[in-house]
N, C-alpha and C positions, 0 to 999 in steps of 0.2 A: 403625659400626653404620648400616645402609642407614634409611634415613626412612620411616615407614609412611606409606600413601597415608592422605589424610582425617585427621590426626593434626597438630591447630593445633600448630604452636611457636611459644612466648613467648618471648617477651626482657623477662624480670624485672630488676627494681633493686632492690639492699636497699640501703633511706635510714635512715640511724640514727635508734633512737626518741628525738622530741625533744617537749615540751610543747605542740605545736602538732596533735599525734597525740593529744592525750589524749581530746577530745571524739570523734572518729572512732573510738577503738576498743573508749570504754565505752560506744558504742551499739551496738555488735555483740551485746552480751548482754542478753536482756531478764528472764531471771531467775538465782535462786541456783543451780539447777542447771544452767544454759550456762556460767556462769562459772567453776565447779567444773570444767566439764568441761575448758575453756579451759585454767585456772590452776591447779585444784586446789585442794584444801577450805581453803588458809587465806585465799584471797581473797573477800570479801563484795562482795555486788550491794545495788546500783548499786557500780562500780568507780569512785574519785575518785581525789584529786590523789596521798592519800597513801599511796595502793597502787600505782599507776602510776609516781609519781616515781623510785622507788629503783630501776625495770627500765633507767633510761639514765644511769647513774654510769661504764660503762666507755666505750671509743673500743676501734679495731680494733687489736690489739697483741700480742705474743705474750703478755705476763703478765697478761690481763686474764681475770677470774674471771667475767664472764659479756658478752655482747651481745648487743645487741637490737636490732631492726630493725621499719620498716613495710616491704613492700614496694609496688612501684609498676610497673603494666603500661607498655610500649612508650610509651602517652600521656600518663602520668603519675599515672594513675589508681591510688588505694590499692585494693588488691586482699584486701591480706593482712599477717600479723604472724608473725614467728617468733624466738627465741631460742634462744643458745647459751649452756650452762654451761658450765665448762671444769674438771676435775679434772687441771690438769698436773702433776702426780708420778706420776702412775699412764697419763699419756697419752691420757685418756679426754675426751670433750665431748656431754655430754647437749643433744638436740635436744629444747625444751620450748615451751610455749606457742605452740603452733601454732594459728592460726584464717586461715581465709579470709571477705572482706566478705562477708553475707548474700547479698547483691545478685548476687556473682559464682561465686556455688556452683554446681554441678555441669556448668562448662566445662572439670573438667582441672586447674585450673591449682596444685592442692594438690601432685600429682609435682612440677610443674614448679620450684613456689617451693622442696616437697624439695629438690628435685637443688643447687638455687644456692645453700641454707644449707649443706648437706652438704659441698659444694665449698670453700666459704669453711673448716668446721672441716679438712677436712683439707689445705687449702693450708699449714697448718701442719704442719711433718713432725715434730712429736712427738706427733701425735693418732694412734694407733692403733687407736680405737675409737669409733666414734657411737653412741649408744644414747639410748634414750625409753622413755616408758612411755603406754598408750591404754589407756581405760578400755572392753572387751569389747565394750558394745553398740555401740562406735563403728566400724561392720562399714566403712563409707565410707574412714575414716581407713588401718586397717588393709590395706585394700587399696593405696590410694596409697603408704604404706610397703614393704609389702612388693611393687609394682612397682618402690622405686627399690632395692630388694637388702637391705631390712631382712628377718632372719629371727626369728622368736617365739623366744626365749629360756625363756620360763616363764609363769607366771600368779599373783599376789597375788592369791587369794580374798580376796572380803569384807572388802579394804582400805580404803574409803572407805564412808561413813554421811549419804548426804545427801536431805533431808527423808524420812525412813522407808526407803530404799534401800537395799541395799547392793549396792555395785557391784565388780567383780572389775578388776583393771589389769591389763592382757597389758604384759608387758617386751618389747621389741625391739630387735637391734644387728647395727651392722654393720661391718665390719673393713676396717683399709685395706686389704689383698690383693684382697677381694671388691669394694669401690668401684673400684677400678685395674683391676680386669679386667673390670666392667662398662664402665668409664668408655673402654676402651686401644680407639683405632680400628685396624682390621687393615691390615698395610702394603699397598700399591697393587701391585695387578699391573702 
């Protein structure tokens, strides 16, 4: 795929989420409903030890039920956070808990951290399927998605209830066929 002009590329790190992340990424949220959006209605704000703790129990392996990561720019800069669930019987890996640092929003770099989790779930060839769920007014999110080839599946109306809201979750996924023929560069003349 030819590089568009004016279009930064990143060289992201995912550094496995360890305790020394905890302070950096419960300041990302300043209320119940960012962290909602973040995590989803079972996590409460302020986020501590013993909500955080239990997202870095796996390592990277094929039998492991979920991973989690900070990311980190070119300099070493924490940028961003994203997780993987894994449903291996059925071949599937939910892409979840996505956020980027406040500080580093609206440079791009949400596809980009996409593409390097996406990559990771499907470097396992029994993943057949990525899939998420965004909660509708998250118009920013949904576009980064559906640039890296996530296509909307459906819509959970009036799925979550938070302070007096109710908020609609759009379902998104996307196939390994579709990531590989995004991903396939074309042979060289």
């Amino acid at each position: 795929m030819p590089s568009t002009p004016n279009k930064q590329v990143y060289a992201l790190s995912l550094v496995p989420f360890a305790d020394e992340h905890f302070a950096t990424l419960s300041g990302w949220f300043q209320s119940q409903k960012e962290v909602t959006q973040w995590g989803g209605p079972g996590l409460l704000h302020p986020l501590d030890k013993s909500q955080l703790a239990p997202m870095m129990v796996e390592v990277d392996h094929s039998a492991a039920k979920a991973l989690c990561w900070m990311v980190e720019d070119e300099a070493g800069k924490t940028i961003g956070h994203a997780q993987l669930a894994f449903d291996w019987p059925n071949g599937v890996a939910r892409l979840c808990r996505v956020a980027i640092a406040p500080s580093e929003r609206g440079r791009g770099l949400a596809s980009h951290m996409v593409r390097e989790v996406v990559a990771r779930a499907f470097s396992h060839p029994q993943i057949e399927r990525v899939e998420l769920n965004v909660y509708s007014w998250n118009v920013a999110a949904i576009r980064a998605y559906a640039r890296q080839n996530f296509v909307k599946e459906g819509v959970r109306r009036s799925s979550v209830l938070i302070d007096g809201e109710r908020w609609d979750t759009v379902m998104m996924a996307m196939l390994r066929q579709e990531w590989e023929g995004a991903n396939s560069t074309p042979p060289e003349a």
